[in-house]
N, C-alpha and C positions, 0 to 999 in steps of 0.2 A: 600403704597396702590397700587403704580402703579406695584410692584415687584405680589403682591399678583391678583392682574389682569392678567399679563403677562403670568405670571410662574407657580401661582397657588400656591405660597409660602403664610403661616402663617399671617394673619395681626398681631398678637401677638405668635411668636414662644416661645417656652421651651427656657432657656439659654441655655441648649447645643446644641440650634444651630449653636448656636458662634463655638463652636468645638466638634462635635460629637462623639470623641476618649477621652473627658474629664467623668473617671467614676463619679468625685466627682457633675459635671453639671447633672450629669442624674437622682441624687437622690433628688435635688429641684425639690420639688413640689407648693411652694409659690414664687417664682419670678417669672416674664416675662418680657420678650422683647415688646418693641412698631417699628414695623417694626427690624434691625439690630443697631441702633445706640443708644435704648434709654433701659436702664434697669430699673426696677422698682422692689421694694422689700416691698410694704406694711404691715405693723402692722400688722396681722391677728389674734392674739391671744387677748380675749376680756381685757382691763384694761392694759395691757403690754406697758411699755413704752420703751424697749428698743429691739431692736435682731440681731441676727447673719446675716449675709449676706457675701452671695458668689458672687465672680466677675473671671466670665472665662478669661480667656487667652485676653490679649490686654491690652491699655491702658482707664480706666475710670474715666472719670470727676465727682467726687461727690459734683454737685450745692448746694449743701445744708452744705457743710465744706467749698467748694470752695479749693480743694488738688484733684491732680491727684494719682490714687492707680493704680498699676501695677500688674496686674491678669498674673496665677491665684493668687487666695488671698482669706483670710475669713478676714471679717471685725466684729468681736467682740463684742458684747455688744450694738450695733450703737445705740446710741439715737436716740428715736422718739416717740417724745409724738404725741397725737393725731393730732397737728395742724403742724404735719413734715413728709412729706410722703419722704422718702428714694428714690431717683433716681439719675442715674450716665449716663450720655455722654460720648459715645465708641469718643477718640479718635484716628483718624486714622494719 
C-alpha cells in the first residue's frame, strides 16, 4: 500500500509486472498480484475444481503444497476445490 501511495503503483498489478518482457504474463487475465510478493490465482470458472496457473520469473512459495516452483513455470491441472484458493509467496 505504501508503494501505491508513493509511487502511484497498482495495489493489485497484472503478473507481468513481475517482468514486463514476459509475453506468456501478458496474456493472464485471471491472476493477480497483492502488492509484488503475493500472487493469487482464483477458481473463476463456475463448478471447476482444478486450473492452470502461471508464475513469472522468480521464486514462488505455493502455501497451499508447502513446495517452492521456480518461475517462469505453468503449474497444471492445480487443484482447487472451492475451499482452496491458490496463492504463492515471491521468494526473494
Amino acid at each position: 500500500m505504501k508503494q501505491a501511495i508513493e509511487k502511484g503503483t497498482p495495489v493489485n498489478p497484472p503478473i507481468w509486472w513481475i517482468d514486463p518482457l514476459d509475453p506468456e504474463a501478458h496474456k493472464i487475465n485471471d491472476e493477480y498480484l497483492l502488492g509484488e510478493n503475493i500472487l493469487v490465482a482464483p477458481v473463476t470458472i463456475e463448478a471447476a475444481e482444478s486450473r492452470n496457473i502461471y508464475l513469472p520469473k522468480g521464486k514462488w512459495y505455493d502455501v497451499n503444497r508447502v513446495k517452492t516452483h521456480e518461475g517462469p513455470i505453468w503449474l497444471t491441472d492445480y487443484l482447487a476445490p472451492l475451499n482452496v484458493l491458490p496463492y504463492f509467496l515471491r521468494v526473494k
